[in-house]
C-alpha positions, 0 to 999 in steps of 0.5 A: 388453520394455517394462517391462523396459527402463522398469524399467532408465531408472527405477533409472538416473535415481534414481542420476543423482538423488542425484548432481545436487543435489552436482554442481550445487551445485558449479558455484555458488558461492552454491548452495555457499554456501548448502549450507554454511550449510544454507540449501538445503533440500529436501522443506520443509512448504509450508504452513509455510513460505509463511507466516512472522513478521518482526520489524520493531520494537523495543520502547524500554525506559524508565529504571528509578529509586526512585518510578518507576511502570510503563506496560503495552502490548502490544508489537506486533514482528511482521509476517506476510509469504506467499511461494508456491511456484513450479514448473518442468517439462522433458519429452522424449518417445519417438513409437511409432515410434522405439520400434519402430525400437528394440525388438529391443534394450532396451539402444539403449532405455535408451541412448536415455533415459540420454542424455537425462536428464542433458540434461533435468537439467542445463538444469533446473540452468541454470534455476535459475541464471537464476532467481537474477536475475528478478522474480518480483513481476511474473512470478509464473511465475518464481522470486522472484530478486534482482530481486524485491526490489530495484526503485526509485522512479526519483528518483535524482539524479547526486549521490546516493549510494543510490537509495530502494526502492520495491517489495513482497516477500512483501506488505510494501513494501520503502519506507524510512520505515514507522515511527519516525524516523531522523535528518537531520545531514547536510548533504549527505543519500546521498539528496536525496529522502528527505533524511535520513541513512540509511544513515548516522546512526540511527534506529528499526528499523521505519524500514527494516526491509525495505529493501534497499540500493541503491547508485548506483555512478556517483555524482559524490560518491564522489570528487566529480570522476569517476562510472564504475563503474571510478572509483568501485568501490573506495569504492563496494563499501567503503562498501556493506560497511560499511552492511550490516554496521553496520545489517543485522548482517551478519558478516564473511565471509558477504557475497557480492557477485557482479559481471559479468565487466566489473564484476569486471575493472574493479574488479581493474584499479582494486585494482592501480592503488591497490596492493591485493593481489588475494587470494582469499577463503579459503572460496570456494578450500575451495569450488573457486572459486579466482576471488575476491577478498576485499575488507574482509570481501567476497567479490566474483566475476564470476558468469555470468547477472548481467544486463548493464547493471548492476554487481551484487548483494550478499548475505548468504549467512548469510539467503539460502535456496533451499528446494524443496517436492520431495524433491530439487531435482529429480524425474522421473516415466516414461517412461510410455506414452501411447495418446493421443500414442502415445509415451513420456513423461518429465517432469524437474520441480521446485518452490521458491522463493528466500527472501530478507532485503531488508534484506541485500541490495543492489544495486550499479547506475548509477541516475543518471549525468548 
């Protein structure tokens, strides 16, 4: 009888497998962003893909004129930066005594764990939302989420418009300034402590290309009077927009940026007071997430799970990617029957990681407000 009814949770939690990926996916917008784009991606080749080139320079061409000569150097444009995978496990288990209890009807035994795998599932699918947000540099248990990338060096100033980076992803720091130059024309600098333009001006790509952007939402220097969130949001998310589009190449359309429900009302409170029409981003609907707004090429929402205390985050889905070493975004294994614990196992687990592009992403916080 065992096998029989162990015969019968094994086909059910296989056709439960093959719908769980489309039904979690549906419940994110940025995991349907992804899949759209093909940025989610299962049963990967780990070994590959833990290790991977970055470009970080460009090379400078020299002007080409009648009795000019030559120079050859080797043209070093690459970085090697290593990611690891990181696992989750969910387990439920049947003691041989309710096993006993069950026995005369293998069809209460089948019940028993048809009701459990979506449990296991669907708590393994919140996981994975969590996830999006933690650090997982100082956590290696967790996956590496946003806040991996985005740490600062804590010198931020009321009157600065960015904070500077300051953290290691995939062993390369994250600090603006590894190579070139960039210009200081400003006379007022977005940052007082690295006092140079960026990410206004110019400059080489090696400079900050694996800096995220880190924008300090309660600056007095976005309207020069006021620095709440509510003041500032629309100049704030306007001139975030127009960074990462000029000097991360980001594309129209495919910058996410995910607030906190509080954030998400103050900033549609400030759009109707400045007569902007509230408009959802015609992708996000197509998707069956109708609560957006589309804002200078944005698609801006509230997502549950962005920690409280700050404003939000922005990311460009077109380089955003969340791959799994498993066939599935979930595996299962079980119930198998263990002497030892006299009981049924079952084992829900998973393996992956976020990848992401620093230097398109950014981080919307108040750093400084006093």
């Amino acid at each position: 009888m065992a096998d029989h009814w162990v015969g019968f949770v094994d086909h059910a939690t296989k056709q439960y497998v093959k719908g769980f990926v489309d039904e979690t996916v549906r419940r994110y917008l940025w995991l349907a962003m992804m899949e759209r784009r093909g940025n989610l991606r299962m049963g990967v080749d780990a070994s590959y893909e833990s290790e991977y080139r970055v470009k970080w320079k460009q090379g400078t061409p020299e002007s080409f004129e009648y009795g000019s000569t030559a120079t050859f150097e080797p043209q070093l444009r690459l970085k090697t930066a290593s990611m690891t995978w990181r696992g989750v496990k969910h387990t439920d288990t049947m003691h041989l005594d309710e096993y006993t209890k069950l026995a005369n009807s293998a069809h209460n035994l089948v019940n028993r764990y048809n009701r459990i795998v979506p449990e296991l599932f669907g708590e393994v699918r919140k996981y994975f939302s969590d996830e999006m947000y933690t650090d997982g540099g100082s956590d290696t248990s967790k996956m590496e989420g946003l806040e991996t990338v985005l740490a600062d060096d804590g010198n931020t100033v009321v009157a600065d418009l960015i904070a500077n980076p300051d953290d290691s992803y995939h062993g390369i720091d994250t600090d603006l300034a590894q190579g070139g130059t960039w210009t200081a024309n400003l006379g007022t600098p977005p940052n007082a402590t690295h006092a140079y333009d960026w990410p206004e001006g110019s400059g080489d790509s090696q400079w900050d290309f694996w800096s995220p952007l880190l924008i300090n939402t309660t600056s007095t220097s976005w309207d020069g009077t006021n620095n709440t969130w509510e003041d500032n949001c629309i100049r704030a998310l306007s001139r975030m927009g127009l960074w990462m589009m000029t000097n991360a190449d980001v594309g129209q359309g495919s910058l996410l940026t995910l607030l906190t429900p509080k954030s998400f009302a103050e900033l549609r409170e400030s759009m109707r007071a400045a007569h902007y029409s509230l408009v959802p981003m015609p992708e996000a609907t197509e998707l069956g997430f109708p609560n957006t707004l589309q804002f200078e090429g944005q698609t801006i929402t509230s997502q549950y799970g962005v920690p409280s205390g700050i404003n939000g985050y922005s990311i460009d889905m077109d380089e955003a990617e969340l791959l799994f070493v498993t066939p599935n975004m979930v595996e299962s294994k079980g119930p198998t029957y263990d002497d030892k614990d006299m009981a049924y196992l079952f084992t829900a687990y998973s393996m992956g990681n976020f990848k992401w592009r620093p230097k398109r992403l950014a981080k919307l916080d108040d750093y400084a407000d006093s």
